[in-house]
mmCIF file of the N, C-alpha and C atoms, coordinates in Angstrom:
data_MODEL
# 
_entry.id   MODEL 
# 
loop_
_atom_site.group_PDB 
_atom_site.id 
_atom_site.type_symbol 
_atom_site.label_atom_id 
_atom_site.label_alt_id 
_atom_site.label_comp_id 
_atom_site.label_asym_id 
_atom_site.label_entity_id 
_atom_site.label_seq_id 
_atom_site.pdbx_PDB_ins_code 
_atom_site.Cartn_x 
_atom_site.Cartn_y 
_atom_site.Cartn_z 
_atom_site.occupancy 
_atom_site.B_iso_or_equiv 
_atom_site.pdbx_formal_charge 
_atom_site.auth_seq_id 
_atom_site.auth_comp_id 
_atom_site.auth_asym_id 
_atom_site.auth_atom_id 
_atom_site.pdbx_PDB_model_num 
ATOM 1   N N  . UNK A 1 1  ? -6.427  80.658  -13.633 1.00 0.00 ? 1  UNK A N  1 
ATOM 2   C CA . UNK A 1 1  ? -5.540  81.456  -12.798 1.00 0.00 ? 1  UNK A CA 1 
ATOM 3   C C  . UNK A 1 1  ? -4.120  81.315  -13.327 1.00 0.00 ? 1  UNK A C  1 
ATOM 4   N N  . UNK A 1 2  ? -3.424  82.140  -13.394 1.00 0.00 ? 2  UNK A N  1 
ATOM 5   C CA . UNK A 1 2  ? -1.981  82.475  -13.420 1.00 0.00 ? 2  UNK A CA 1 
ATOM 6   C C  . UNK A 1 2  ? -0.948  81.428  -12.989 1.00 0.00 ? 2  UNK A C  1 
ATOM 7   N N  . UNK A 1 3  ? 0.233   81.373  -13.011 1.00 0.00 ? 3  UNK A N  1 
ATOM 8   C CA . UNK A 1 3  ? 0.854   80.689  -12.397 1.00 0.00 ? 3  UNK A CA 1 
ATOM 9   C C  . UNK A 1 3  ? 1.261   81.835  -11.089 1.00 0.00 ? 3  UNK A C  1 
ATOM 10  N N  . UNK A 1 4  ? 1.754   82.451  -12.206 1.00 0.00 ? 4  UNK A N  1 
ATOM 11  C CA . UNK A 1 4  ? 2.322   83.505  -10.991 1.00 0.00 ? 4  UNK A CA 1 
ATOM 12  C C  . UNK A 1 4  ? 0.996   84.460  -9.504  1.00 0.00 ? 4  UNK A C  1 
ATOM 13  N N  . UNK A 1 5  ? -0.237  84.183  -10.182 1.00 0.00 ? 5  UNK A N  1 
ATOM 14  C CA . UNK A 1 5  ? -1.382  84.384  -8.727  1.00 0.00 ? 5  UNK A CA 1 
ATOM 15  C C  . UNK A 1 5  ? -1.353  82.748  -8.031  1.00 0.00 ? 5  UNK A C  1 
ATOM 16  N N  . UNK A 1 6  ? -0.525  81.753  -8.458  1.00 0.00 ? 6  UNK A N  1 
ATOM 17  C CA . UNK A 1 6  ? -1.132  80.293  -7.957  1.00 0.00 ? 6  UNK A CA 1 
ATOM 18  C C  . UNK A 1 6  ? 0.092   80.641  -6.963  1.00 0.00 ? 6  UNK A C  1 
ATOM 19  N N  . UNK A 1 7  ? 1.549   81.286  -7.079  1.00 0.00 ? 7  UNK A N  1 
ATOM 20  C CA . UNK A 1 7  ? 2.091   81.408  -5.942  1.00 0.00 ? 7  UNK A CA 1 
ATOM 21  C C  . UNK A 1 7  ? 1.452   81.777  -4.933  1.00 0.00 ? 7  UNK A C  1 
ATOM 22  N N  . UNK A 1 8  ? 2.180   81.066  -3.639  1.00 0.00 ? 8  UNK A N  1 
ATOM 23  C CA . UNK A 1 8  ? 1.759   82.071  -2.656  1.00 0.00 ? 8  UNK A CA 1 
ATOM 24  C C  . UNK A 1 8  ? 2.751   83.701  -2.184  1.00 0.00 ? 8  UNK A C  1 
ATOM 25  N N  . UNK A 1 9  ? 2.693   84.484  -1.744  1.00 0.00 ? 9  UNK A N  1 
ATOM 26  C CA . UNK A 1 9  ? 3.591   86.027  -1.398  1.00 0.00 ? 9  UNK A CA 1 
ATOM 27  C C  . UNK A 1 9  ? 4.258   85.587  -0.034  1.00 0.00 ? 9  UNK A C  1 
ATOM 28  N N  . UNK A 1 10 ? 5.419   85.281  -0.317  1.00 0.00 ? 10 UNK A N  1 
ATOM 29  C CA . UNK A 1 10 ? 5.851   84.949  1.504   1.00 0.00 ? 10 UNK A CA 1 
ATOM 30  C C  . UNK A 1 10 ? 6.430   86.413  2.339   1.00 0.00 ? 10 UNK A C  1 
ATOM 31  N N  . UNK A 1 11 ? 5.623   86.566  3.289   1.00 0.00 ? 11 UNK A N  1 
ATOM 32  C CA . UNK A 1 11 ? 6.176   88.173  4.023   1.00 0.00 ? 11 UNK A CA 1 
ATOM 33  C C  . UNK A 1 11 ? 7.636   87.933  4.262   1.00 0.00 ? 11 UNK A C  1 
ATOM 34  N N  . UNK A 1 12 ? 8.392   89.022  4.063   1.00 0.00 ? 12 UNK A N  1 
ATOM 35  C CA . UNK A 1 12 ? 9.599   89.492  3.942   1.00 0.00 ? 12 UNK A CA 1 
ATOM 36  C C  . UNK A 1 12 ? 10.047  89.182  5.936   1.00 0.00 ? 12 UNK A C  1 
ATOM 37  N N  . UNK A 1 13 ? 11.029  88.224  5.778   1.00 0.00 ? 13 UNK A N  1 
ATOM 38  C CA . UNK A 1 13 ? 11.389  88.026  6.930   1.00 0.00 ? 13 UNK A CA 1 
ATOM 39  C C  . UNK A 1 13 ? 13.148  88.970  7.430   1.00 0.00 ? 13 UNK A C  1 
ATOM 40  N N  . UNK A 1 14 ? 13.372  88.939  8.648   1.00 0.00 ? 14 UNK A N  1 
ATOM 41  C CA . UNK A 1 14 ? 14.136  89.593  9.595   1.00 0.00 ? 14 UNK A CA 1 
ATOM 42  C C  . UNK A 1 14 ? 14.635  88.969  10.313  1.00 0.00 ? 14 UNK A C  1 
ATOM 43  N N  . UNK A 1 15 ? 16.273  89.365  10.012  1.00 0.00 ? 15 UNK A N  1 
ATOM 44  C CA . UNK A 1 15 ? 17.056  87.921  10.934  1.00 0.00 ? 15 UNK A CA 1 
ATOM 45  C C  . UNK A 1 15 ? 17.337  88.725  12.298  1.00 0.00 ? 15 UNK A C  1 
ATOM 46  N N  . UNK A 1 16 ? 16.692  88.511  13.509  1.00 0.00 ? 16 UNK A N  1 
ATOM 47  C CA . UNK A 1 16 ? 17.581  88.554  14.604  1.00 0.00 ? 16 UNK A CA 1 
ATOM 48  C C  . UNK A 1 16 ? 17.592  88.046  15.717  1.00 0.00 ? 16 UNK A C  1 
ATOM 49  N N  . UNK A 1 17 ? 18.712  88.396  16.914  1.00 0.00 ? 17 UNK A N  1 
ATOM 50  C CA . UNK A 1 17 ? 19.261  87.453  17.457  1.00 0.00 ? 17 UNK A CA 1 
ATOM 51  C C  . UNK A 1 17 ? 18.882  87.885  18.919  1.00 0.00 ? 17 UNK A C  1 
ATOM 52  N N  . UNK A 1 18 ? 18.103  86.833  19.439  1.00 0.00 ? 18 UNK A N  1 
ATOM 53  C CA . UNK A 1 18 ? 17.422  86.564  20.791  1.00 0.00 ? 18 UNK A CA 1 
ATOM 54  C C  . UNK A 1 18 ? 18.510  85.494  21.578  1.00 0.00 ? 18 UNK A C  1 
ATOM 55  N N  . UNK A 1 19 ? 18.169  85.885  22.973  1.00 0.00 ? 19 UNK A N  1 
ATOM 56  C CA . UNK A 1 19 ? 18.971  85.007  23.918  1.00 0.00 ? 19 UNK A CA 1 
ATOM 57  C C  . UNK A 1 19 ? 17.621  84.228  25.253  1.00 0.00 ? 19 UNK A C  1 
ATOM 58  N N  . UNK A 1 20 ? 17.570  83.139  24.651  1.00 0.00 ? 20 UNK A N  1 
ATOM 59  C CA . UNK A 1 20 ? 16.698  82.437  26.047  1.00 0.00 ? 20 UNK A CA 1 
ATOM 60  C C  . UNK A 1 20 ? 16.935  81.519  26.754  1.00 0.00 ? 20 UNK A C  1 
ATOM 61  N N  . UNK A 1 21 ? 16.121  81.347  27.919  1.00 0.00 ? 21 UNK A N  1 
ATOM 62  C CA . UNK A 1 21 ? 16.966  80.349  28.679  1.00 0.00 ? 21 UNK A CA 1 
ATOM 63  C C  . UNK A 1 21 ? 17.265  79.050  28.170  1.00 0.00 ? 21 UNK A C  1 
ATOM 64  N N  . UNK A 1 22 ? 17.782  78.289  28.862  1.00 0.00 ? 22 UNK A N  1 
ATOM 65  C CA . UNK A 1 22 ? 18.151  76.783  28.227  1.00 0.00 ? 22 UNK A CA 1 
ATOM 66  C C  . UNK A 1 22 ? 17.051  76.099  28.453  1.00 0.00 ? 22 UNK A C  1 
ATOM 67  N N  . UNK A 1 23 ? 15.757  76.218  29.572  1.00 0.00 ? 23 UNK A N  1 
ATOM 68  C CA . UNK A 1 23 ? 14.590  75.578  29.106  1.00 0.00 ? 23 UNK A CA 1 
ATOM 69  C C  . UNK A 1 23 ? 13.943  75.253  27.990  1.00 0.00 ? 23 UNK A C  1 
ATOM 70  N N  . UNK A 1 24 ? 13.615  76.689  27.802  1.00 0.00 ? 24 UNK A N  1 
ATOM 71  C CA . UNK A 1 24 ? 13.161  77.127  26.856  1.00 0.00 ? 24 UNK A CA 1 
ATOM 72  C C  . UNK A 1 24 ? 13.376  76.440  25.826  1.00 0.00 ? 24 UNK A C  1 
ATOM 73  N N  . UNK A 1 25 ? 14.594  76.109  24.932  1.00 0.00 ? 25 UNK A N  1 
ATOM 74  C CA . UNK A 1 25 ? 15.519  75.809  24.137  1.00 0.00 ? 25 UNK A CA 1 
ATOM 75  C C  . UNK A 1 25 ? 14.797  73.953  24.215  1.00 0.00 ? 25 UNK A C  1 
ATOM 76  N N  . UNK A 1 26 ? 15.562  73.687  25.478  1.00 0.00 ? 26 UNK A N  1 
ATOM 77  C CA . UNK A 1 26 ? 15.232  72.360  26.011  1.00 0.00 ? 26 UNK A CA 1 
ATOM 78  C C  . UNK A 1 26 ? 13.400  71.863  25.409  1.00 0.00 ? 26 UNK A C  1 
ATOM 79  N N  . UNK A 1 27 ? 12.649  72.630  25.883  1.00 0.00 ? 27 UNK A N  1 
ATOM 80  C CA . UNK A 1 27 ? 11.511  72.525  25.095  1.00 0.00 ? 27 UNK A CA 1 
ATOM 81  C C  . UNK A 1 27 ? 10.885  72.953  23.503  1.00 0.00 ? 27 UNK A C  1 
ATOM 82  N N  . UNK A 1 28 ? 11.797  73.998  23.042  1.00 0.00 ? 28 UNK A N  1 
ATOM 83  C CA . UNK A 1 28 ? 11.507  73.505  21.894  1.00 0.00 ? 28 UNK A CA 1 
ATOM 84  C C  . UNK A 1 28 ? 11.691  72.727  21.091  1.00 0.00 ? 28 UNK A C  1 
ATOM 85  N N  . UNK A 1 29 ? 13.136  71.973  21.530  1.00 0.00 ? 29 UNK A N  1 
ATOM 86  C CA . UNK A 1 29 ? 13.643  70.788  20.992  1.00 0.00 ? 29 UNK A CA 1 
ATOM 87  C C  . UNK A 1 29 ? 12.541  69.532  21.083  1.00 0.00 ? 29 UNK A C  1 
ATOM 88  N N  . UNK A 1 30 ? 11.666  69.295  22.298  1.00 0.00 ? 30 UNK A N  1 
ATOM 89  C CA . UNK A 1 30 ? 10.756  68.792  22.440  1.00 0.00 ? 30 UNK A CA 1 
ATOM 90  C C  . UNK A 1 30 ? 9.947   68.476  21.579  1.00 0.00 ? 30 UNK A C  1 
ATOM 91  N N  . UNK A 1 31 ? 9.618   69.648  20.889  1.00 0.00 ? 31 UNK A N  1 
ATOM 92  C CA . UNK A 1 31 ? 8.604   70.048  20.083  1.00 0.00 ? 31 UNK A CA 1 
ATOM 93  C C  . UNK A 1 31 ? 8.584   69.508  18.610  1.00 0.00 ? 31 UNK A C  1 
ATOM 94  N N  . UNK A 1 32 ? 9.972   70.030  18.447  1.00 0.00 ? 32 UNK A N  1 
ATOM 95  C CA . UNK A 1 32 ? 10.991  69.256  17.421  1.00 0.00 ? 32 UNK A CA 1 
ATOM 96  C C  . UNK A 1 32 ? 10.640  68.068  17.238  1.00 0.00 ? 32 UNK A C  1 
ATOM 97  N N  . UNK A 1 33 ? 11.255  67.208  18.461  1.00 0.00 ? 33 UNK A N  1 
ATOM 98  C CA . UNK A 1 33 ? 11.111  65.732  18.226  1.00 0.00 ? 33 UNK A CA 1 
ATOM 99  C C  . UNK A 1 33 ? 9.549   65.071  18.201  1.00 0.00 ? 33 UNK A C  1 
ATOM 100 N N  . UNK A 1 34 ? 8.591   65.815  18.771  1.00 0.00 ? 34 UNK A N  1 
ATOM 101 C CA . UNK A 1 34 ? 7.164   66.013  18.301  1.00 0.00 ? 34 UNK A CA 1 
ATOM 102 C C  . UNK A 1 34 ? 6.765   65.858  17.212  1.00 0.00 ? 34 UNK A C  1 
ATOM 103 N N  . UNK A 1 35 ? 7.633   66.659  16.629  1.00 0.00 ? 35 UNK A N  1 
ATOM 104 C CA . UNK A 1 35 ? 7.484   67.515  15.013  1.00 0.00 ? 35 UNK A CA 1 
ATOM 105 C C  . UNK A 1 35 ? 5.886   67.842  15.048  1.00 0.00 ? 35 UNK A C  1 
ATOM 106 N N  . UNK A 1 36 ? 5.852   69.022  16.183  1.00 0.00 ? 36 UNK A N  1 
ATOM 107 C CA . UNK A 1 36 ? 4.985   69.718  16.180  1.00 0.00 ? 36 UNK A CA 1 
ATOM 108 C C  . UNK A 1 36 ? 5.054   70.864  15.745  1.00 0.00 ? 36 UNK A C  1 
ATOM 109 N N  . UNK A 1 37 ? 6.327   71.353  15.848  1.00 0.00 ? 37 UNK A N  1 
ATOM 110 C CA . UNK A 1 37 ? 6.959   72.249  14.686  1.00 0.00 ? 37 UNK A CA 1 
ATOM 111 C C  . UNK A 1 37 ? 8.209   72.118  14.278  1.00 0.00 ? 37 UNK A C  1 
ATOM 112 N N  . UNK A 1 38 ? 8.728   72.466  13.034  1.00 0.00 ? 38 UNK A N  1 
ATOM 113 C CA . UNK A 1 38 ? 10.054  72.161  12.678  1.00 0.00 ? 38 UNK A CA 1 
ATOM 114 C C  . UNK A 1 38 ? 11.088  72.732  12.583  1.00 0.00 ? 38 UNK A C  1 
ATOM 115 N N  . UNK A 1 39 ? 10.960  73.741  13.448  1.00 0.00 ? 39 UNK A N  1 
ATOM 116 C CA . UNK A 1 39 ? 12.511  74.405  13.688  1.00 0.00 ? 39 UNK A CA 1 
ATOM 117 C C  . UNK A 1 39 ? 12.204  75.048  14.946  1.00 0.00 ? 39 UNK A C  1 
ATOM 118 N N  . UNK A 1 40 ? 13.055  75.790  15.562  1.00 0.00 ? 40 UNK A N  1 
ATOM 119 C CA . UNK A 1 40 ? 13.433  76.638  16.672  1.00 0.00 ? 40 UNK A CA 1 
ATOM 120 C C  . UNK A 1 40 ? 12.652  77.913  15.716  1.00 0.00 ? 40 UNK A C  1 
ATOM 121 N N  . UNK A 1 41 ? 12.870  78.212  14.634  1.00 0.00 ? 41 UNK A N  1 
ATOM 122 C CA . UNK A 1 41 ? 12.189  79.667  14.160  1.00 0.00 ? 41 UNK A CA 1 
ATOM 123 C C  . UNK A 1 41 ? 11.126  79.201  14.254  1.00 0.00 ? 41 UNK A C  1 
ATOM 124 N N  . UNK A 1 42 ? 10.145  78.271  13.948  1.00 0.00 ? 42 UNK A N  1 
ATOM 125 C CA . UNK A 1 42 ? 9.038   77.993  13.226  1.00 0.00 ? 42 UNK A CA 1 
ATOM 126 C C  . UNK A 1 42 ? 8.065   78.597  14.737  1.00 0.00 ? 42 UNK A C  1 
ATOM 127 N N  . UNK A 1 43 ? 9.056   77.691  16.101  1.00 0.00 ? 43 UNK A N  1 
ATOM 128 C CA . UNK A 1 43 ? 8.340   77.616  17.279  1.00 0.00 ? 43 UNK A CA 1 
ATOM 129 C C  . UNK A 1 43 ? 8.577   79.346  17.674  1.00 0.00 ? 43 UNK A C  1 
ATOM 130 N N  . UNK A 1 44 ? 9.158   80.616  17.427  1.00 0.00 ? 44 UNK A N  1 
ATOM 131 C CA . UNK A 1 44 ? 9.414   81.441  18.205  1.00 0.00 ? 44 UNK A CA 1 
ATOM 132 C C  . UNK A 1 44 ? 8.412   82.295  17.455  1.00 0.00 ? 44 UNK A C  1 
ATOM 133 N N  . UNK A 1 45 ? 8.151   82.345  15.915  1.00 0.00 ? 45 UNK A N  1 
ATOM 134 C CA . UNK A 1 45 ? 7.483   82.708  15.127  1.00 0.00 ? 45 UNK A CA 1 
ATOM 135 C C  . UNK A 1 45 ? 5.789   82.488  15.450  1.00 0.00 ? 45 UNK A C  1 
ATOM 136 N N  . UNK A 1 46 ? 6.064   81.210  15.565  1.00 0.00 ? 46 UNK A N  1 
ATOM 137 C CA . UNK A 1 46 ? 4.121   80.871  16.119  1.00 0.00 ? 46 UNK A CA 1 
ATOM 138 C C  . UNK A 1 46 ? 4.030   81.992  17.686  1.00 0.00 ? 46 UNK A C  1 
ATOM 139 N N  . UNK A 1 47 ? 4.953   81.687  18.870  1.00 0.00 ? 47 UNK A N  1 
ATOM 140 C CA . UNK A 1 47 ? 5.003   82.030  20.194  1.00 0.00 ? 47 UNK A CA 1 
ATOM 141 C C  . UNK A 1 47 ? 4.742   83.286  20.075  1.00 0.00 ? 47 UNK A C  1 
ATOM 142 N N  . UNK A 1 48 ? 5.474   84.501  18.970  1.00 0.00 ? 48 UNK A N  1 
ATOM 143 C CA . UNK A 1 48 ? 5.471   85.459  19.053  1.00 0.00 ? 48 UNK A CA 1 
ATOM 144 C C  . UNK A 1 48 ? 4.170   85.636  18.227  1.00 0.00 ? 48 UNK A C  1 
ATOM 145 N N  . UNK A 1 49 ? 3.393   85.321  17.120  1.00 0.00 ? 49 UNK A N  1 
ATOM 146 C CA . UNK A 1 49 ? 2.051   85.748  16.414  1.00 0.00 ? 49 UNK A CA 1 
ATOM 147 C C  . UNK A 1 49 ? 1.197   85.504  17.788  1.00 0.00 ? 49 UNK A C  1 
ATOM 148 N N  . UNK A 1 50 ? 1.366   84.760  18.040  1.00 0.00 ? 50 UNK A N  1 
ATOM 149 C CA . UNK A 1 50 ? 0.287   84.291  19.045  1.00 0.00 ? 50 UNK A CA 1 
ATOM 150 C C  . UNK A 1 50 ? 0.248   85.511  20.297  1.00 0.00 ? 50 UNK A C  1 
ATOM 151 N N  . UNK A 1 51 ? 1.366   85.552  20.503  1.00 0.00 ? 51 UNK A N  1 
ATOM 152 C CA . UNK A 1 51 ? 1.694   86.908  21.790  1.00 0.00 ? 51 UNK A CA 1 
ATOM 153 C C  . UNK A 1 51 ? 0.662   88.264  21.096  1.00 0.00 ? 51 UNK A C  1 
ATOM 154 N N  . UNK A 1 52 ? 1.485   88.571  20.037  1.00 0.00 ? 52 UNK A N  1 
ATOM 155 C CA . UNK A 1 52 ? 1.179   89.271  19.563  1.00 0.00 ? 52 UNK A CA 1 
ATOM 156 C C  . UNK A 1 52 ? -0.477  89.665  19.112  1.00 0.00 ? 52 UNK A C  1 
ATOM 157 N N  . UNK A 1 53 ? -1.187  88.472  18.769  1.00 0.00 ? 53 UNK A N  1 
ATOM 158 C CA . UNK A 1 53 ? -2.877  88.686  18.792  1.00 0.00 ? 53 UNK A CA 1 
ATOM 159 C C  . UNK A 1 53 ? -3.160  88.575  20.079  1.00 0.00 ? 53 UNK A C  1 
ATOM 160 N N  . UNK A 1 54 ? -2.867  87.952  20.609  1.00 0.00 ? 54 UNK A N  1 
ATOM 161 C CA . UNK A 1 54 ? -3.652  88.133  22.195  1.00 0.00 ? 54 UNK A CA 1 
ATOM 162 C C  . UNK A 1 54 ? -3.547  89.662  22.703  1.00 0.00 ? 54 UNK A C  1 
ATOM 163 N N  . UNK A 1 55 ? -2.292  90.537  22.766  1.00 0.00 ? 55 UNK A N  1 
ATOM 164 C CA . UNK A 1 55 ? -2.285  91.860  23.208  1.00 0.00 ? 55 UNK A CA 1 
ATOM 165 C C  . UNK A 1 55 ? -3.109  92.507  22.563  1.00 0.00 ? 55 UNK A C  1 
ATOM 166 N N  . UNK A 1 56 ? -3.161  92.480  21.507  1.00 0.00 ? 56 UNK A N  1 
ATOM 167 C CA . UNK A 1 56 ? -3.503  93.392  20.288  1.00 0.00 ? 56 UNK A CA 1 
ATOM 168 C C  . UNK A 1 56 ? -5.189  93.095  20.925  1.00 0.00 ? 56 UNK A C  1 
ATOM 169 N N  . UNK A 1 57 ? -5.586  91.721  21.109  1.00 0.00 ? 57 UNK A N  1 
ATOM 170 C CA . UNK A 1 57 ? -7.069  91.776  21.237  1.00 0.00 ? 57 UNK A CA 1 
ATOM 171 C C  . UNK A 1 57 ? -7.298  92.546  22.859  1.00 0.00 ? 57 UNK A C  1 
ATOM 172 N N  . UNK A 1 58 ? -6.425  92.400  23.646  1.00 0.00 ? 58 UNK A N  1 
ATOM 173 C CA . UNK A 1 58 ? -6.479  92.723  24.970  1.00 0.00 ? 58 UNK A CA 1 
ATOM 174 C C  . UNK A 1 58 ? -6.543  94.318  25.262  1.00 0.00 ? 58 UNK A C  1 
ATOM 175 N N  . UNK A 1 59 ? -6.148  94.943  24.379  1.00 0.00 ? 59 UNK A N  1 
ATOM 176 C CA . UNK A 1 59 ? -6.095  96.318  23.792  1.00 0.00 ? 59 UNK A CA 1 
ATOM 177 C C  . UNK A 1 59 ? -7.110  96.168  23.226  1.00 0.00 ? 59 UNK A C  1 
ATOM 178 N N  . UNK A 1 60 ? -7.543  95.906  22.729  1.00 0.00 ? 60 UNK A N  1 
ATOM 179 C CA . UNK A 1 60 ? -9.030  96.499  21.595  1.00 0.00 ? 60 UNK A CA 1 
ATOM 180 C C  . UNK A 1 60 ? -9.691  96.070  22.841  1.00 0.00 ? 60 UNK A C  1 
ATOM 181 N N  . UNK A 1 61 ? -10.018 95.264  23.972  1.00 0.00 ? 61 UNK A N  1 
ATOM 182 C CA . UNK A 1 61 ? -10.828 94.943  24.336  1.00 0.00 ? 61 UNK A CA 1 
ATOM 183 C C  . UNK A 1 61 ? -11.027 96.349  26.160  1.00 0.00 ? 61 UNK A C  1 
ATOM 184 N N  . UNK A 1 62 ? -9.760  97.043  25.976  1.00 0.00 ? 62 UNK A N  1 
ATOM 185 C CA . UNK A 1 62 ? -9.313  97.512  27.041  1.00 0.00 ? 62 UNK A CA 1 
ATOM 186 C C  . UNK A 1 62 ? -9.594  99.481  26.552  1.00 0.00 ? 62 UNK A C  1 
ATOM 187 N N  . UNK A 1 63 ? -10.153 99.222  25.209  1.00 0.00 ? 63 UNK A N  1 
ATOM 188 C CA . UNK A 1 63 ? -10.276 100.248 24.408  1.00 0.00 ? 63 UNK A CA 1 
ATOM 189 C C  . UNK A 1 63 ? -9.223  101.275 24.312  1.00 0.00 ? 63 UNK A C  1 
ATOM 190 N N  . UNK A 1 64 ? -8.209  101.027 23.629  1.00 0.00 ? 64 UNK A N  1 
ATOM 191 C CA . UNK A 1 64 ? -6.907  101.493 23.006  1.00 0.00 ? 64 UNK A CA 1 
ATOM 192 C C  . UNK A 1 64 ? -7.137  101.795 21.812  1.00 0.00 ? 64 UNK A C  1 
ATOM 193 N N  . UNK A 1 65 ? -7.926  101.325 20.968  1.00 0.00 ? 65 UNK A N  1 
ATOM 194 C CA . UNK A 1 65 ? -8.407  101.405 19.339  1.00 0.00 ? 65 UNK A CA 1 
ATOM 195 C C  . UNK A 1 65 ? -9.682  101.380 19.334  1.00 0.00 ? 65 UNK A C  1 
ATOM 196 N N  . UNK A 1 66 ? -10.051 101.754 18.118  1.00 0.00 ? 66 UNK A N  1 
ATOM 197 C CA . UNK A 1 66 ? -11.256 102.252 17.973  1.00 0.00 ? 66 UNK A CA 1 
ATOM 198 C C  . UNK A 1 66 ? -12.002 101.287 17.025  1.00 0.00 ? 66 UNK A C  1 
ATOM 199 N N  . UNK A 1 67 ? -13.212 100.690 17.099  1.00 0.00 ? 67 UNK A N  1 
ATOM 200 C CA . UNK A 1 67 ? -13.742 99.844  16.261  1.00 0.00 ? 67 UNK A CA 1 
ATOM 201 C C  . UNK A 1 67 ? -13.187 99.144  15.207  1.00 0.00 ? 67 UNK A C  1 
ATOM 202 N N  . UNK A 1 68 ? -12.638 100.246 14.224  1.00 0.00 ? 68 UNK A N  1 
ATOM 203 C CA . UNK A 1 68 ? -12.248 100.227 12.934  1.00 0.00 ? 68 UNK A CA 1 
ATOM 204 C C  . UNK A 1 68 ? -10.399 99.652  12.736  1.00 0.00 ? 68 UNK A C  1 
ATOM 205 N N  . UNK A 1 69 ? -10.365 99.619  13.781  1.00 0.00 ? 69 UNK A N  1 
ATOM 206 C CA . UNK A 1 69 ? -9.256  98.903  14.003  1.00 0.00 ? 69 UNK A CA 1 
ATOM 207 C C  . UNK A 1 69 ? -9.198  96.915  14.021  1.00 0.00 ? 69 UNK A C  1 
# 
């Protein structure tokens, strides 16, 4: 194999700017000191994939898409 196929392709990221409560915050710092994940992005990034497959399955399951989806 290649060097350049031994990379991995990192998806093209997007900077922007969210406002949440200070819990929130308060617990991801938590998380932090966990080092269950290692940043404030790392944790909003997982929160949001995760959001994001659950709808997506909740929709396919609510039939919004079609098999092949």
């Amino acid at each position: 194999m290649t060097e350049s196929k031994k990379k991995k392709i990192k998806p093209k990221m997007v900077n922007i700017t969210i406002n949440i409560p200070d819990i929130y915050d308060d617990n991801i710092q938590k998380l932090i000191g966990m080092k269950i994940v290692a940043s404030r992005s790392e944790a909003i990034r997982t929160a949001l994939r995760d959001f994001l497959h659950n709808e997506f399955s909740n929709l396919k399951l609510l039939g919004y898409f079609g098999e092949n989806h």
